[in-house]
Structure formats: structure tokens, C-alpha cells
C-alpha positions as CSV (number, residue, x, y, z in Angstrom):
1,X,-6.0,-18.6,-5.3
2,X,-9.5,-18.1,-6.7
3,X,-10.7,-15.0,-8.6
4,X,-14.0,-13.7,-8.3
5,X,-14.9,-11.3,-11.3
6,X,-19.2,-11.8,-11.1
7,X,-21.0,-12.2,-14.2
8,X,-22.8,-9.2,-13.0
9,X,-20.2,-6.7,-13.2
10,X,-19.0,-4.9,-16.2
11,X,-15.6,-6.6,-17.3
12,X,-12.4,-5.2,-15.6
13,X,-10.3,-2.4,-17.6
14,X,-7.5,-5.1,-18.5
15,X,-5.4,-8.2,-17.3
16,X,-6.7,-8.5,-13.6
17,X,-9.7,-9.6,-11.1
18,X,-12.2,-7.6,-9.4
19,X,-11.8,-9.8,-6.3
20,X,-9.2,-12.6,-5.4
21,X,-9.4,-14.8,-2.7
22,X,-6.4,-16.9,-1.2
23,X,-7.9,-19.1,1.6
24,X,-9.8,-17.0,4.1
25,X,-8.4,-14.0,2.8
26,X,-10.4,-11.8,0.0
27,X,-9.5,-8.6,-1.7
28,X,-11.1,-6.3,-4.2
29,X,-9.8,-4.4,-6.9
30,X,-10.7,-0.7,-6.9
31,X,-14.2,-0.2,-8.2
32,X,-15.9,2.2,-10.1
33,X,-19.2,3.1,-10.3
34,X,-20.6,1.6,-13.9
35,X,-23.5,-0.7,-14.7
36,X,-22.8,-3.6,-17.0
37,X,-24.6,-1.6,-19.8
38,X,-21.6,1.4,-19.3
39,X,-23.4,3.8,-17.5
40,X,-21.6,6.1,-15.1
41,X,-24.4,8.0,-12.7
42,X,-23.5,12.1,-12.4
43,X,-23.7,12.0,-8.3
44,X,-21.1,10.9,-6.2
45,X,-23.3,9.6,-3.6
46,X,-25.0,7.3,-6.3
47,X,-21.2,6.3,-7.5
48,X,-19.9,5.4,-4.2
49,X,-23.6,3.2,-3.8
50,X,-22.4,1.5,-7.0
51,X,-19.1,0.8,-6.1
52,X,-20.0,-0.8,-2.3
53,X,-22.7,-3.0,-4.4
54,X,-20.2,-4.1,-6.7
55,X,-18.2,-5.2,-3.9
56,X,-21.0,-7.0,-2.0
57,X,-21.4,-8.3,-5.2
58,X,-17.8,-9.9,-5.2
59,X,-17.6,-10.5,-1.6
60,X,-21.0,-12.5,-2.2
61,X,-19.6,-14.9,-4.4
62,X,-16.8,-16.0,-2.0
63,X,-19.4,-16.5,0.7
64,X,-18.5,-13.2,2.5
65,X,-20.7,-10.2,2.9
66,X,-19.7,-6.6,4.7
67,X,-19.2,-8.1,8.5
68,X,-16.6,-9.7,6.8
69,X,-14.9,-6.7,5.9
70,X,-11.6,-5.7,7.7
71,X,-10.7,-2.2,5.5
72,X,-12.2,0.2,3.5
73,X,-9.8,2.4,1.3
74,X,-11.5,5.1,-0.9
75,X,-10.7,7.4,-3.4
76,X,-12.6,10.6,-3.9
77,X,-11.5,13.2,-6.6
78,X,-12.8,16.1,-4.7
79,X,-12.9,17.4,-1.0
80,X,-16.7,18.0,-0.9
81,X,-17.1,14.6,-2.0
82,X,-15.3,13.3,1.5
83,X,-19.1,13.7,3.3
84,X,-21.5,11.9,1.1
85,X,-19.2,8.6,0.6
86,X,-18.7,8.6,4.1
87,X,-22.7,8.7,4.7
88,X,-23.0,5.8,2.1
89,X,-19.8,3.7,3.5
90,X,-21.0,4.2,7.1
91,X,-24.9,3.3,6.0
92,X,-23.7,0.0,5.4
93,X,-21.8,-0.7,8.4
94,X,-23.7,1.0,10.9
95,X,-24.8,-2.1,12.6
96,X,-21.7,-4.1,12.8
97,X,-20.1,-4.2,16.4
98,X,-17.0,-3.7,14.8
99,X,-16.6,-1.3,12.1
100,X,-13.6,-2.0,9.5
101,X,-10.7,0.2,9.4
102,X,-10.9,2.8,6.5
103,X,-9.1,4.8,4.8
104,X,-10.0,7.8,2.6
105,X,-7.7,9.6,0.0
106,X,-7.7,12.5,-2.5
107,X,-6.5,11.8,-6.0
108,X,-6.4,14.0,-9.3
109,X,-8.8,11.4,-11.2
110,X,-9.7,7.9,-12.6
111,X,-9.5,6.7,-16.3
112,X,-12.5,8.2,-17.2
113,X,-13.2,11.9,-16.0
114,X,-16.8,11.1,-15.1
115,X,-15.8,8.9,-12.0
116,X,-15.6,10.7,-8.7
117,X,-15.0,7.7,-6.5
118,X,-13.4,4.4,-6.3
119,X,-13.7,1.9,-3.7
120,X,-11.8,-1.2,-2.8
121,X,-11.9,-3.5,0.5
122,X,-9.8,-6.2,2.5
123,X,-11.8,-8.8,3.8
124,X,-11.7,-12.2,6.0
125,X,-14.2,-15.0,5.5
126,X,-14.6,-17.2,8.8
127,X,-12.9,-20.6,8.5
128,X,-14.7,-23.7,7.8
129,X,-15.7,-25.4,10.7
């Protein structure tokens, strides 16, 4: 196994990855929109932008990008906050033949109250040829 934890991300909360991959298989931990520097933007829509480039981020550095994607699970903290992760989630796949699978949950909160949304995603690199 290989972790990937960018440079480029803020360090994770404790004892674990942001990403691990195991041959051709990658997963992410959850992640939550903040910038290396600790800031946390107000807007869900600008959280759940955060949290899909942090993953792109990870996915990058095992050679993998969003085609590679196979599922999406999200966390929102509010109902009205289902719509505008779903615009930024679909934005980013729109133009993939085949769109992951996703799921999409309601939870009471995060470790900080200022997140809104956390995202992680189950992905398959191609093998080597």
C-alpha cells in the first residue's frame, strides 16, 4: 500500500491518510473544505468545490483523475445543502460516459461546526500496460 497525503493539503486531523492506494485501487479519506493556511469558506457550494479539488488533488498524485472515479459518498449537514453539492459534484463529471455511483447522506456535523460538507471517493486507476 502507498499513502498519498499531497504536500498541498492541510495535514490530516490525526493518525491516517487522505488517500491510500493498494495496487489499482485508490481511496480517499473524507475531506473537508480548508486551505493549507486554515481557512474554512462560509458557502457550501465553495466547500464542496474545496473538497472535490482536494481529491483531484490526491487522485493526481497516484496518476488518477475524476474518470477514474468509481463512487462518490457525501456528507451534507443540512437538507438545502443536498442541491448545490450536487451542482458542483455533477459539474465535474458531466462529460464522463459513465458517471460514478454516489451516494449522499445527512449527518448532525463535522469536528468543526463551520463545515457543511465532506466528501470522499473510491477510485480505479487503469493497469499498466
Amino acid at each position: 500500500m502507498k499513502g498519498l497525503t499531497p504536500d498541498s493539503l492541510p495535514a490530516p486531523f490525526g493518525a491516517y491518510e487522505h488517500g491510500v492506494q493498494a495496487g489499482q485501487l485508490i481511496v480517499t479519506s473524507g475531506q473537508l473544505a480548508m486551505s493549507p493556511d486554515g481557512r474554512i469558506p462560509a458557502d457550501v457550494r465553495e466547500q464542496a468545490e474545496m473538497c472535490f479539488e482536494n481529491i483531484r488533488v490526491i487522485l493526481a498524485e497516484a496518476g488518477a483523475d475524476f474518470s477514474h472515479v468509481m463512487r462518490f459518498t457525501g456528507y451534507v449537514t443540512r437538507r438545502e445543502d443536498f442541491a448545490p453539492y450536487m451542482a458542483v459534484r455533477d459539474a465535474l463529471v458531466r462529460a464522463h460516459a459513465v458517471k460514478p455511483a454516489s451516494t449522499l447522506l445527512i449527518v448532525t456535523g463535522f469536528t468543526k461546526p463551520e463545515f457543511l460538507v465532506e466528501v470522499e471517493a473510491l477510485a480505479m486507476v487503469p493497469a499498466a500496460r
